[in-house]
N, C-alpha and C positions, 0 to 999 in steps of 0.2 A: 446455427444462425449464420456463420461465415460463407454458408455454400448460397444463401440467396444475397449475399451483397456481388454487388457488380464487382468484374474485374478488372478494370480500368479506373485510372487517377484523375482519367477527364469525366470518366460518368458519375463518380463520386463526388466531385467538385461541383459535376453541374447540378446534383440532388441536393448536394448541400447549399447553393445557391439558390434553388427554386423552392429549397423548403423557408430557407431565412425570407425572400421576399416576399412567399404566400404569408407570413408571420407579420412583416412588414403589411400588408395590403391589407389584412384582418383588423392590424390596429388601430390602422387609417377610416379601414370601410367601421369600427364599430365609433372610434374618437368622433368619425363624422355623423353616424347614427346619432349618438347622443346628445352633439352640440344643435343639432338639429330640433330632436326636442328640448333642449332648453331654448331654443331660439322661439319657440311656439311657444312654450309656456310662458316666456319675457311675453312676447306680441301679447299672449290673451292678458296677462297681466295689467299689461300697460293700458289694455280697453277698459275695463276693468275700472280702471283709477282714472280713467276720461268718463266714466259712466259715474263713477261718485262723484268726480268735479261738477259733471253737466247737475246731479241731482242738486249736489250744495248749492250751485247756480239757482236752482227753480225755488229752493228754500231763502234764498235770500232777496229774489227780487218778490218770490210770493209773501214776505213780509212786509218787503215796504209796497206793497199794491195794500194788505190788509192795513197798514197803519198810513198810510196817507192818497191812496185810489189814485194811484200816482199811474196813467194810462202807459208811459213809458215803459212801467215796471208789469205792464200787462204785458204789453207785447212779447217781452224778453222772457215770461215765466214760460209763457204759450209758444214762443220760440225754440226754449229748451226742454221744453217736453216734449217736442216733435221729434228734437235731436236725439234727447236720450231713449222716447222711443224705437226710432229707426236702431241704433245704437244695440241695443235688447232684443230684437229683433233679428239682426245680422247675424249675434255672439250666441244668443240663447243655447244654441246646438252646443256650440263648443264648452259654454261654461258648465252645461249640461254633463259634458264628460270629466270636468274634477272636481265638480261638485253632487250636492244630494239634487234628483231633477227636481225633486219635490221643494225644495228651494228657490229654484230657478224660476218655476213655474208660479211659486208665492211674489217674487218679486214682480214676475208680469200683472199676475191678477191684483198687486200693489200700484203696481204703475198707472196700469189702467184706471181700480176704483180711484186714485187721487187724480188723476188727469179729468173722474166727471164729475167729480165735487170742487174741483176749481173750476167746472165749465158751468154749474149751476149757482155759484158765489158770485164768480164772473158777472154772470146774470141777472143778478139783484144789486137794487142801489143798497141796500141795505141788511143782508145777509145776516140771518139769524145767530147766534151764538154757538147756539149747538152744532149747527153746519159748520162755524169757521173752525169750533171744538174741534169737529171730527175730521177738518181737513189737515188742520195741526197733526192730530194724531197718525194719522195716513203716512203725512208726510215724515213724522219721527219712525215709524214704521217702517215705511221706505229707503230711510240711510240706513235703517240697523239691518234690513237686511242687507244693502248691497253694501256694506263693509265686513259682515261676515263670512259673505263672499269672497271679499279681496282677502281680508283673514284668511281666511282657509287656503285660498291662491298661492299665497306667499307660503304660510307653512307647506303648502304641497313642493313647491319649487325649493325652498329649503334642503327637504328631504328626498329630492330627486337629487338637486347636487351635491349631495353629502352622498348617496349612494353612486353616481357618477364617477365621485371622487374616489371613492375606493374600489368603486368596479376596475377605474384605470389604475389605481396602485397596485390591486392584484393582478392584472394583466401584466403590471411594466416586470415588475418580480414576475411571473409565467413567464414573460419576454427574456427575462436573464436567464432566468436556469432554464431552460431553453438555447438561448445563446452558447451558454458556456457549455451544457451537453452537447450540442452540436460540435464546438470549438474541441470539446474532450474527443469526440468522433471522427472530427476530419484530422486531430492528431494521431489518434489510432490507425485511420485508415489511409491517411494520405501523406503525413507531414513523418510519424515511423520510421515508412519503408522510405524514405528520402532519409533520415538522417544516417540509416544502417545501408543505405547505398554512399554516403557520402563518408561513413567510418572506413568503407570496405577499399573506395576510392583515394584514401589517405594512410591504408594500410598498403594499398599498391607502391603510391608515389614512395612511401617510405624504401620500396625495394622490396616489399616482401609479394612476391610475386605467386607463391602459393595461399594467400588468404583464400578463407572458405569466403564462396559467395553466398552472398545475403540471399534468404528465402522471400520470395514474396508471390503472389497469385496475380498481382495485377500485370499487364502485359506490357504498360511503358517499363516498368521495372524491368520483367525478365529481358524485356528487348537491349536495355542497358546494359543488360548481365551478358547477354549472348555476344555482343558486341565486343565486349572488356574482355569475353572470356577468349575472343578469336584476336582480338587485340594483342592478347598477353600473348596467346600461342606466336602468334607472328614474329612477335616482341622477342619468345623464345629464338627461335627457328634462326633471327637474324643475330640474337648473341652468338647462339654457336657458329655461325656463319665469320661473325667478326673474332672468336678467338682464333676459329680452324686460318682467315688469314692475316692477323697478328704471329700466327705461330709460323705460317710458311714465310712471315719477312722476316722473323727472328732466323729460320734455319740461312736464309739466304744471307743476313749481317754475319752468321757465325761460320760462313764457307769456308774461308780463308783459314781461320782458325782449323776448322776440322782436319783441312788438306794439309796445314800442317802438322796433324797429329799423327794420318795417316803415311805422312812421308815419313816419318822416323821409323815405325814397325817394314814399312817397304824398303828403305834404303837398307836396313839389318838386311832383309830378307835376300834382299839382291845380293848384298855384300857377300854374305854364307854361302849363297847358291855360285857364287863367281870362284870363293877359294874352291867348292869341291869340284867344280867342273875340271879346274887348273890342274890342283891335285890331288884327285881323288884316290889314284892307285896309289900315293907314296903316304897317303894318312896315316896315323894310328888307328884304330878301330876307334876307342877310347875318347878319339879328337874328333871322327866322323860323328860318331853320337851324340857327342855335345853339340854340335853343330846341328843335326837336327831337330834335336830336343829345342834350341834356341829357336831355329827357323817356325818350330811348332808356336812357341809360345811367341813371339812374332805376328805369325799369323791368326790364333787367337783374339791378340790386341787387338787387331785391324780387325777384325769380327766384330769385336764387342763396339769398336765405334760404330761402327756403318748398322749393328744392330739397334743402338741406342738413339740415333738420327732415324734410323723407321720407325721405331716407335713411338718418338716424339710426333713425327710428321703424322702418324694414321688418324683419321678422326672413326672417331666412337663415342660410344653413350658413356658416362663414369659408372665406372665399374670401382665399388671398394673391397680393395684385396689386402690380405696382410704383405706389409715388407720392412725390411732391412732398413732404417734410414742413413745409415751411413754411406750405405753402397749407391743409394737413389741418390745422394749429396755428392757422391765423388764423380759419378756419370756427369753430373751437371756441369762440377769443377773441368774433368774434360771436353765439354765444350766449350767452355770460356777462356781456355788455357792460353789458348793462341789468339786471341787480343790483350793479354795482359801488360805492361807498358816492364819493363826489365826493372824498374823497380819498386813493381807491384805484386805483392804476394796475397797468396790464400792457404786461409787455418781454417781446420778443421777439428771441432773438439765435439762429438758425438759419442757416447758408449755403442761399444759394437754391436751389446744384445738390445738395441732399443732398438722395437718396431712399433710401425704406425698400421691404420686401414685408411689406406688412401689408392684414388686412384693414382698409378705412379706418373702415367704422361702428362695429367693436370696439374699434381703439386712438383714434378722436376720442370713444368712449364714457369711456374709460378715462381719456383726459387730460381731458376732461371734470368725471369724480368728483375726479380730484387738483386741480383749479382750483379746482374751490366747494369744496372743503375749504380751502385756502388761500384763499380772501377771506372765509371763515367763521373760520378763525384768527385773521387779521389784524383784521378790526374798522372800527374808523371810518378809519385811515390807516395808509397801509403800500406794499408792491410784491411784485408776483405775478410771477416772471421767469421762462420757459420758455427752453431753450437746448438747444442738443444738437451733437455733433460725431462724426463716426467714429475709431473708435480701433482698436484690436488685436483686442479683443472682440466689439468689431460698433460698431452705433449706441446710443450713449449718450445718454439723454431727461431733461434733469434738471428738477423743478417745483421752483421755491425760493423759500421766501416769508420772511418778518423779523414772522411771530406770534409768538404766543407760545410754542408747542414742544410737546413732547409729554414726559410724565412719564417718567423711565427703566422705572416701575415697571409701566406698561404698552405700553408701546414693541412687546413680542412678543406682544402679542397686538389688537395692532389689527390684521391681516388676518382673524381670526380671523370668522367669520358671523355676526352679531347681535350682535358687540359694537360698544356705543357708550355714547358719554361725553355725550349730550347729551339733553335733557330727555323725557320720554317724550312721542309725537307726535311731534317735532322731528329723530326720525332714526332709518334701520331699521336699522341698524348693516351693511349692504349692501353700500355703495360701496364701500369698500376692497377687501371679500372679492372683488367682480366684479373691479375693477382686476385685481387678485391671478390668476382665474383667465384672466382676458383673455389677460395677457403670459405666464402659462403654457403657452396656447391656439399662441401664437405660436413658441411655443418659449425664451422670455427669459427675465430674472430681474428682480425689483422690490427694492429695498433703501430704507434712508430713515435718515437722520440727523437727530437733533435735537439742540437745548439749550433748554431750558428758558427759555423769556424771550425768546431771539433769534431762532427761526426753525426753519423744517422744511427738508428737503432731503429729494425724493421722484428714485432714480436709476433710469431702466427701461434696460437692455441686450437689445435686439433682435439677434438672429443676422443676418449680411449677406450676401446673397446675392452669386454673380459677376454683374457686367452686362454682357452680352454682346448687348447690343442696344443699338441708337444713343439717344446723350443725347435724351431728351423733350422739347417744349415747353414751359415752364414759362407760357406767358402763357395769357391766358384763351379759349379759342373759343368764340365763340360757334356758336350750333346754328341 
């Protein structure tokens, strides 16, 4: 049955409107049919009971003509027998139709023979007995049948509005269940796929940006769908767009630091390269060695930073790889090293064999924004502690610093995009929200605790994979 309903919420609407009105206009066009015949059957009615009156009339001036020959009461009998005949005459047809004709047609050949037995009474000064007898009787004749005419009248009209009556009770019930199937149909077909567009709509704004889209056949729907769905992609396209440059202003805030990392491994390096130049022939072997064993591992360092700043910088799709998290934490801690205020430290309490599946440039991006906001907290002195341990949950990541805290009053909405507490210039309001979609990226959750005065507590839970491949090296290769 669903392949011949329309596909469209306007053509459905509009059937479901043309059929409730044609329902509407039925009840109308039959209420009026039938008010109609009762309006006819009132009318013959009411002739009816102008035709007894006029008869009652002829009987009562026709007694006082017989009991005092009173000529006024002639004229008025002969009056009203003209009227009631015309009267008779007009209706005959009609009363013809709810009653017996053979009735109808008793009362004419009634009216008649009494209208010439009062023209031959009329006629004599002294009118026999048996003539007035039989005019009397005529005329008793003559009301009995035209009141068992209105009798029957009345009971017909009775038993027309009484069937009337329940013709429309059954119609108004037809008209509800009716109503309410319809009402059950346009929920089915139209009011549905609106509430399962409007769940899917509120599974987005939630953030969940992969809800399955609602199925539906009708074509405002899918157009809604196609729409959300190029939406969302957009929506993608420009998040990674805003982390890839959230993450080139973070390398550019953290330059100065880095070049101070890299001056310490260079000034060695210079320093070792200046004594051999000086004295190379007068060395020990012994002292030569050392020396370039030092300049070696020197030069390593400076590798590993400038490889660890390209890696953060490359944009890519997230890739989840096993790693070390200690060694992903300390990469971090060297780039934060060199804005640390002299008396601001950073701990580190990780088990060495704990690994995560993370992509590594998203989450050291992520622990990253929760660092500098904790040595941004803290101030001139304080401790910045990163820890984590596996539990039930997975791996738990906690940043905990002894600043000053976060207000309760804003607490729910610091992931929130563009918000920020700090001076305009001095902060895009970013970092949190990136952190935010990162660990969601991964599949985790972010939470944070504060007090006011003491400290932040930032806690990220990473889902944990089975490891079903043999423990890693955790030491350094070199390449």
């Amino acid at each position: 049955m669903r392949r011949f309903l329309p596909r469209s919420l306007k053509v459905k609407v509009q059937i479901g409107y043309c059929f409730f009105l044609s329902m509407i206009l039925i009840t109308i066009a039959l209420s009026g049919l039938i008010l109609h015949h009762i309006y006819a059957k009132v009318t013959l009615l009411q002739v009816i009971e102008d035709f007894n009156n006029t008869i009652l009339e002829v009987r009562r001036f026709e007694k006082n003509y017989l009991l005092y020959h009173d000529e006024e009461a002639l004229v008025y009998t002969r009056h009203f027998l003209g009227v009631a005949e015309m009267m008779l005459s007009e209706s005959r047809r009609e009363m013809a139709k709810i009653t017996s004709p053979d009735l109808v047609q008793r009362l004419w050949t009634t009216l008649s023979e009494y209208r010439k037995i009062f023209a031959r009474v009329a006629s004599l000064s002294d009118p026999p007995a048996d003539l007035i007898s039989r005019l009397r009787q005529t005329g008793k004749e003559l009301v009995r049948i035209s009141e068992m005419i209105e009798a029957g009248e009345r009971r017909s009209l009775e038993r027309y509005f009484q069937r009337s009556m329940a013709l429309l009770f059954l119609l108004a019930i037809y008209f509800i269940g009716i109503t309410v199937g319809l009402g059950y149909l346009v929920a089915r077909m139209v009011v549905l796929p609106l509430k399962n567009l409007e769940g899917y709509l509120k599974r987005v704004a939630s953030g969940n940006f992969t809800a399955v889209y609602p199925e539906s056949a009708d074509s405002e729907i899918q157009s809604v769908v196609q729409t959300m769905r190029l939406m969302l992609e957009e929506i993608k396209a420009r998040e990674e767009e805003l982390v890839q440059s959230k993450k080139l202003a973070s390398l550019g805030t953290l330059l100065s630091g880095v070049a101070h990392e890299l001056n310490n491994p260079l000034s060695n390096i210079y320093s070792s390269c200046q004594i051999l130049l000086e004295d190379f022939e007068d060395l020990d072997p012994r002292f030569l060695k050392d020396m370039l064993i030092q300049i070696e591992k020197q030069t390593w360092r400076a590798r590993n930073i400038v490889r660890t700043l390209l890696e953060f910088s490359r944009h890519r799709q997230y890739v989840l790889e096993r790693h070390p998290l200690r060694p992903l934490v300390e990469e971090v801690f060297s780039m934060v090293r060199g804005q640390l205020p002299a008396r601001v430290s950073l701990q580190l309490a990780i088990p060495p064999d704990l690994d995560v599946w993370v992509d590594k440039q998203r989450l050291q991006q992520a622990l990253l924004n929760l660092v500098t906001n904790a040595i941004q907290a803290i101030g001139e002195e304080g401790e910045v502690r990163v820890e984590a341990q596996e539990t039930d949950r997975g791996v738990e990541i906690r940043v905990i610093d002894n600043g000053c805290g976060i207000p309760p009053e804003i607490k729910e909405r610091i992931f929130d995009p563009f918000f920020t507490t700090k001076e305009v210039g001095k902060g895009s309001g970013l970092g949190l929200y990136i952190t935010h979609e990162i660990i969601k990226h991964h599949g985790g959750k972010i939470s944070v605790a504060s007090v006011p005065g003491q400290g932040t507590t930032f806690t990220i839970v990473l889902p944990q994979r089975s490891l079903k491949v043999a423990p890693r090296d955790h030491t350094k290769a070199k390449e």
